[in-house]
C-alpha positions in Angstrom: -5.5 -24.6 1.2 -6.0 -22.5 -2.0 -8.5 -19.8 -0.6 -5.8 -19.3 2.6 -3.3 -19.2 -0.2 -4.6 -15.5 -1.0 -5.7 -14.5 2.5 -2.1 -14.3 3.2 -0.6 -13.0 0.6 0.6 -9.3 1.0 -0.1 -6.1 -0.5 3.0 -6.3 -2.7 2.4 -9.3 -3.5 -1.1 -9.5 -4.9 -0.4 -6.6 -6.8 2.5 -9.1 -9.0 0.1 -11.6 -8.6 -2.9 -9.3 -10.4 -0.6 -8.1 -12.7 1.2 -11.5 -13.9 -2.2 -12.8 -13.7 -0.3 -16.1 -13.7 -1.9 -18.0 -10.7 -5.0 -16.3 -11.2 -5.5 -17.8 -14.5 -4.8 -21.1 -13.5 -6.8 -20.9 -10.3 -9.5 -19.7 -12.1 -10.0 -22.5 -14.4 -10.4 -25.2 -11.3 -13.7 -22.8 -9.6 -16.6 -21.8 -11.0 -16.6 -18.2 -12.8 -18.4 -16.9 -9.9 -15.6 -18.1 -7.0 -13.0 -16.2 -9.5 -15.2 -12.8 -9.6 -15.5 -12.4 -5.8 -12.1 -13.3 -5.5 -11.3 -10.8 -7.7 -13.2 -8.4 -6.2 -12.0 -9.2 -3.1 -8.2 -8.2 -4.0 -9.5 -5.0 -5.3 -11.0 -4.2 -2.1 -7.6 -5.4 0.1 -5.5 -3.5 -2.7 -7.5 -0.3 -2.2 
């Protein structure tokens, strides 16, 4: 459920969500370091 969480989140909104680095944070903590760099990575890309 998480990971489909962020695949359909909009441009708008990852761009709060990056910034507020709210549920990132907390997400973060429950993966391994890893998960949380592709993912970051992975918003960078969809935000280009």
């Amino acid at each position: 459920m998480k990971n489909n969480k962020f695949e359909t989140l909009s441009k708008k909104e990852l761009l709060n969500t990056n910034g507020g680095g709210k549920v990132i944070g907390t997400d973060v903590g429950h993966y391994p370091r890893e998960w949380g760099k592709k993912l970051g990575q992975w918003i960078g890309s969809k935000i280009k």
